[in-house]
C-alpha positions in Angstrom: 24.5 -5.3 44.0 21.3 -4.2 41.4 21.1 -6.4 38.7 20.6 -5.6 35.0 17.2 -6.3 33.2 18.7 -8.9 31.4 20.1 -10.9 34.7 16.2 -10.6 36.2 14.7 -12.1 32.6 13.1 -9.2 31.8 13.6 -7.9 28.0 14.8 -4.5 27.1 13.3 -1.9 26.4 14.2 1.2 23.6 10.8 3.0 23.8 7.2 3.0 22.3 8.1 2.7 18.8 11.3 0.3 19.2 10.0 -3.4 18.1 9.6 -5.9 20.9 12.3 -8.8 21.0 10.9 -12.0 20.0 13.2 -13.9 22.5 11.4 -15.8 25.1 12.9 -15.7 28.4 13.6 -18.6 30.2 14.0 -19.6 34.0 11.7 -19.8 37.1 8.2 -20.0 36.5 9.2 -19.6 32.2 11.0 -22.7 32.7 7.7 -24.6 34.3 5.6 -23.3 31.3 8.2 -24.5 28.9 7.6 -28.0 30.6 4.0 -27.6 30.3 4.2 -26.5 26.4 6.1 -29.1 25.4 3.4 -31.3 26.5 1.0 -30.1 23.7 0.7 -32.0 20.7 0.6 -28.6 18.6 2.5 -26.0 19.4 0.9 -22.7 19.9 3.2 -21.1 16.8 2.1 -23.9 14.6 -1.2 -23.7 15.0 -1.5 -19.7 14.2 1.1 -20.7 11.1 -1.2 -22.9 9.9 -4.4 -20.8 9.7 -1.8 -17.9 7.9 -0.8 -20.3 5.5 -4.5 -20.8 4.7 -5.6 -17.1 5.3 -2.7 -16.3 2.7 -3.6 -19.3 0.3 -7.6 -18.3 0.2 -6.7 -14.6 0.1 -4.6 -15.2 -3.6 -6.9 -17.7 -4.9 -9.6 -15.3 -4.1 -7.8 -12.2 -5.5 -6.4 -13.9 -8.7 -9.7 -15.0 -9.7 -10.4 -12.1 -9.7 -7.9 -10.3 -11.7 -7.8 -12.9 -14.0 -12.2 -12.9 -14.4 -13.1 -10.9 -17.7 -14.6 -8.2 -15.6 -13.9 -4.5 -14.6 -11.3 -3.9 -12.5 -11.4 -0.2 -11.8 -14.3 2.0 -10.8 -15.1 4.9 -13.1 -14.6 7.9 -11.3 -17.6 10.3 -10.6 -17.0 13.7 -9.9 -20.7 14.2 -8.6 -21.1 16.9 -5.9 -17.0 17.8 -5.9 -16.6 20.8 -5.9 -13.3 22.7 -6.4 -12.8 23.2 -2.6 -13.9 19.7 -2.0 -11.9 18.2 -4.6 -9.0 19.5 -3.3 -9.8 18.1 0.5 -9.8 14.9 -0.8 -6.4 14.6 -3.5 -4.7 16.2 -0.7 -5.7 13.8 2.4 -5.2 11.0 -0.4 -1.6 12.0 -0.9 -0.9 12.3 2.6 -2.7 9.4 3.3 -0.6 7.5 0.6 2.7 9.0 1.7 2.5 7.7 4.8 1.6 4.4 4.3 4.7 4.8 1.9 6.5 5.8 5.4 5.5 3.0 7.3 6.5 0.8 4.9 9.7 2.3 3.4 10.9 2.8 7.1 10.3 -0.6 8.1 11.8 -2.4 5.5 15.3 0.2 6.5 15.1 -1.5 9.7 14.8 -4.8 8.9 18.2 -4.3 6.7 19.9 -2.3 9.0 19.2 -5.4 11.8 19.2 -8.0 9.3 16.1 -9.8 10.6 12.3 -9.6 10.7 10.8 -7.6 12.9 7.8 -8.3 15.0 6.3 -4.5 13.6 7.5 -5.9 9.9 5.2 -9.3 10.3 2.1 -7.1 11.4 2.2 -4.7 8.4 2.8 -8.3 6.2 -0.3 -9.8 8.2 -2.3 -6.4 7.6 -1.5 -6.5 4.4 -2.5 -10.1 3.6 -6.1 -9.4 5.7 -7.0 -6.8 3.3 -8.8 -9.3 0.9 -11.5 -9.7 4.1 -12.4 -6.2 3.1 -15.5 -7.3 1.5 -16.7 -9.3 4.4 -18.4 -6.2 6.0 -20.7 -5.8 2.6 -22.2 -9.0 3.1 -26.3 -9.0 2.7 -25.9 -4.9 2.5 -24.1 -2.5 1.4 -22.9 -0.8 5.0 -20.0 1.3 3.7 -19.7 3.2 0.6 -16.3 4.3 -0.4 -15.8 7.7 -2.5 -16.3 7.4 -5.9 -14.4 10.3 -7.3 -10.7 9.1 -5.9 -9.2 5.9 -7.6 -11.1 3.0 -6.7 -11.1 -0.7 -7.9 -14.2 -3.2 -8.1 -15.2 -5.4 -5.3 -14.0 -8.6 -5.6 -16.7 -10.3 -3.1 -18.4 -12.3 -5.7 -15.4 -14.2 -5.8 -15.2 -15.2 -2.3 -17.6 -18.3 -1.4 -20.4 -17.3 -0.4 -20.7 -13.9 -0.7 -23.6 -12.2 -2.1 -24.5 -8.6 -1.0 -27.0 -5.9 -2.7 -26.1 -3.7 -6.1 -22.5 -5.4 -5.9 -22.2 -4.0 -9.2 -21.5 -0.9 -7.5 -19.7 -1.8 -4.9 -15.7 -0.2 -5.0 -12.6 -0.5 -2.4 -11.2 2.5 -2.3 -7.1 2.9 -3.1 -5.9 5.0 -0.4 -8.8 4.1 2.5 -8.9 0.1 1.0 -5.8 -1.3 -0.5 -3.3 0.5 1.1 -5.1 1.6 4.1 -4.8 -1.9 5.9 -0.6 -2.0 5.6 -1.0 1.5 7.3 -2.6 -0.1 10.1 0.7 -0.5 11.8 0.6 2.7 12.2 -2.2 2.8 14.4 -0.5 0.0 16.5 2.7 2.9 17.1 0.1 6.1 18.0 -1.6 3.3 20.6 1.8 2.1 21.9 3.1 6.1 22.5 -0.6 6.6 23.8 -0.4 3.9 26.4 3.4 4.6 27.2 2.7 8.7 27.7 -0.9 7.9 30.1 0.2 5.4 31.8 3.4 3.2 31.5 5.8 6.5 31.7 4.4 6.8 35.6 3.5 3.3 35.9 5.9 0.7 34.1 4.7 -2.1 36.0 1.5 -2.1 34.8 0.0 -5.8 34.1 -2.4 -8.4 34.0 -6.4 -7.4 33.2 -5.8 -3.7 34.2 -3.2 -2.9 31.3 -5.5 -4.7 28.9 -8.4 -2.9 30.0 -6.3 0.6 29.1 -5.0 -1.1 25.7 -8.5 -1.5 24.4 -9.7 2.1 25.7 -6.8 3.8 24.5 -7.5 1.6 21.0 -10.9 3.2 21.2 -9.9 6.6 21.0 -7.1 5.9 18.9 -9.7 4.1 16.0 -12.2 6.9 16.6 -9.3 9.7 16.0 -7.9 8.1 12.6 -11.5 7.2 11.5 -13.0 10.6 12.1 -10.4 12.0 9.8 -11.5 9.5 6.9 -15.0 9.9 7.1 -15.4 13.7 7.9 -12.4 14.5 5.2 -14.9 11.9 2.8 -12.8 9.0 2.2 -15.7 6.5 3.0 -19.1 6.6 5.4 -20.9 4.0 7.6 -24.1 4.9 5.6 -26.1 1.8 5.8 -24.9 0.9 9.8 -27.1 0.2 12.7 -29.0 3.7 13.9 -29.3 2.7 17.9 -25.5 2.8 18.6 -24.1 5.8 16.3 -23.5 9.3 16.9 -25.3 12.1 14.2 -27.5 8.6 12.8 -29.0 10.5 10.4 -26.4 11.8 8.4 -23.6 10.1 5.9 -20.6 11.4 8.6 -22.5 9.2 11.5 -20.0 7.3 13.6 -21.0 3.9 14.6 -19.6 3.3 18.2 -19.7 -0.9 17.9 -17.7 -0.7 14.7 -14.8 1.2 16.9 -15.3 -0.8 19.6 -14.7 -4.3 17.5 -11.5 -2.2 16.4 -10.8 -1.7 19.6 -10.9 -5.3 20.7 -10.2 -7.4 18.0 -8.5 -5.5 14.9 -5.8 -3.2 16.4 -6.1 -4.2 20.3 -4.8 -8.0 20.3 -2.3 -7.3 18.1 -1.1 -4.6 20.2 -0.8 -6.8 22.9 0.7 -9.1 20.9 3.3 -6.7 20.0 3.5 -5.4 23.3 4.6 -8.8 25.0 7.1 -9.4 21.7 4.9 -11.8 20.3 3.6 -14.3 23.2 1.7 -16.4 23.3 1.3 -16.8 19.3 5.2 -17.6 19.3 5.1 -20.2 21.6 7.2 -23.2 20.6 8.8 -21.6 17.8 12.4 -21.8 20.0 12.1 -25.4 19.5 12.0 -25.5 15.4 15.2 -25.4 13.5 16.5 -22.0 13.4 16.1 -21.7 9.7 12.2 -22.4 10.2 11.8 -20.1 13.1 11.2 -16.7 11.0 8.9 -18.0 8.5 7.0 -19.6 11.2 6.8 -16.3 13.1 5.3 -14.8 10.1 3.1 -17.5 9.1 1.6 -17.2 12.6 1.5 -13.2 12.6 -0.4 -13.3 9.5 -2.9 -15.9 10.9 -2.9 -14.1 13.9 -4.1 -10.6 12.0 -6.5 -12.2 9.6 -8.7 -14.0 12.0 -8.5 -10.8 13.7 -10.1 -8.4 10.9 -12.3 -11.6 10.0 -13.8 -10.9 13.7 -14.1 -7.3 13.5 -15.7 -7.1 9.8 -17.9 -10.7 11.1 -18.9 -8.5 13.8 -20.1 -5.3 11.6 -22.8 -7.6 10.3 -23.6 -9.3 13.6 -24.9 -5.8 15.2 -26.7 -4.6 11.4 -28.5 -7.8 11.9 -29.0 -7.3 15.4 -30.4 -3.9 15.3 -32.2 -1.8 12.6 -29.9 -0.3 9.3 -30.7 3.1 8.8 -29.5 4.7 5.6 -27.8 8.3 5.3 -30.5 10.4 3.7 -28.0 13.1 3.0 -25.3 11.2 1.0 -23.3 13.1 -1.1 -22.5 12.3 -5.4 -19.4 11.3 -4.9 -20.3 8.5 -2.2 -23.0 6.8 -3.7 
């Protein structure tokens, strides 16, 4: 007689957008590797808990010096070069923009009631979330992107982490709805990569594995980031203005797209937490089965949040890496309300 998933070991499935268990199976080989793990002096889960818990304790001391410093908070608004056309382009995308990250949120937190636990897709919108205070990373030395001026926008608050110096910070802003809440909505670029990857290629193949799926993660990632960053720039949320000439596409204007900035996206940002979410939370879980089951959640978290801020810390390092590399070339055509 067939057996069920669940006598194989395998973990069930509910579709794309249904979070990943975060039970580890155990039995055959699993059961070796369990051996093996409880051999290390620091369990995998501990380890990425500890870096959250000091990605999380930086990112407020670096975020309440700032709102406590005696120094503007929000960016006046400009309304250079809007016109009446324009201006409505961009309070419209900013409210859709807004309403779904409102959506993500709003329908995770109903799931996480209605099961009563934490979910795996819950813990990468908190590690998001918690990155966001990286954001100024990618301004480091020069100012690469400029966010719009003429939608709500707060200060940077990069002189405040160590450090951190970058040119005309004075006028640097993080933008509301492409800044603050745009890293939460992040998850949402996990689901449209997981429904991606699930309509091309696990619908007819469901056995796909091992370097081949991870190679179609990352390009799928890549067309996903390129998609949802198309519709920021051209709809005038932000623009790579300042970014490296030799790897964009239309260099010379403000709407250029950068092809390594998606591709860092691709790899590090949104791809390894996809595949993280996509194997329900191995190998950064590891070890948590053995903590006291009142620890096991917050641990999970912890490590999801370390997990996700080394992650953007990579992807906004790298920015820099390839300006430094190659040649900046600013936008000569940059509109009022980006400058």
């Amino acid at each position: 007689m067939r057996r069920s998933r669940h006598a194989r070991g395998q973990l069930p499935t509910r579709g794309w957008l249904s979070t990943p268990e975060t039970k580890i199976p155990v039995g055959g080989q699993e059961a070796v590797r369990e051996d093996t793990r409880r051999r290390w002096l620091i369990p995998p889960v501990v380890f990425w808990a500890a870096l959250g818990m000091v990605m999380a304790g930086l990112g407020a001391w670096v975020m309440l010096r700032w709102a406590l410093a005696d120094v503007p908070h929000w960016m006046p608004r400009r309304p250079d070069g809007v016109s009446p056309g324009r201006a409505a382009v961009l309070w419209g995308s900013f409210y859709v923009f807004l309403g779904a990250t409102t959506g993500c949120v709003g329908w995770l937190a109903w799931q996480c009631v209605r099961q009563r636990r934490l979910l795996l897709d819950a813990m990468l919108c908190i590690g998001y979330t918690v990155s966001f205070w990286l954001s100024p990373i990618a301004q480091y030395g020069t100012r690469m992107v400029h966010f719009n001026v003429y939608l709500p926008s707060t200060t940077s608050w990069g002189p405040f982490i160590p450090g951190w110096h970058s040119e005309l910070a004075e006028r640097q802003n993080d933008s509301v709805v492409a800044g603050w809440t745009g890293y939460p909505l992040m998850i949402g670029m996990i689901w449209m990569v997981a429904a991606l990857m699930h309509l091309l290629f696990l619908r007819r193949n469901p056995g796909l594995s091992g370097p081949r799926f991870v190679l179609a993660a990352f390009a799928v990632t890549y067309v996903v980031d390129v998609i949802v960053e198309s519709a920021f720039i051209l709809l005038g949320h932000y623009g790579y203005v300042n970014s490296m000439a030799e790897l964009a596409i239309m260099p010379d204007h403000w709407y250029r797209f950068p092809l390594y900035e998606y591709l860092a996206v691709a790899l590090f940002w949104v791809g390894t937490p996809y595949l993280v979410r996509h194997y329900g939370g191995a190998p950064v879980f590891h070890g948590s089965e053995r903590l006291p089951p009142q620890l096991r959640t917050p641990a999970r978290l912890l490590a999801i949040i370390g997990l996700v801020t080394i992650c953007t810390l990579v992807s906004l390092v790298s920015f820099r890496a390839f300006n430094l590399i190659g040649t900046p070339h600013p936008a000569t055509d940059l509109p009022g309300y980006l400058r």
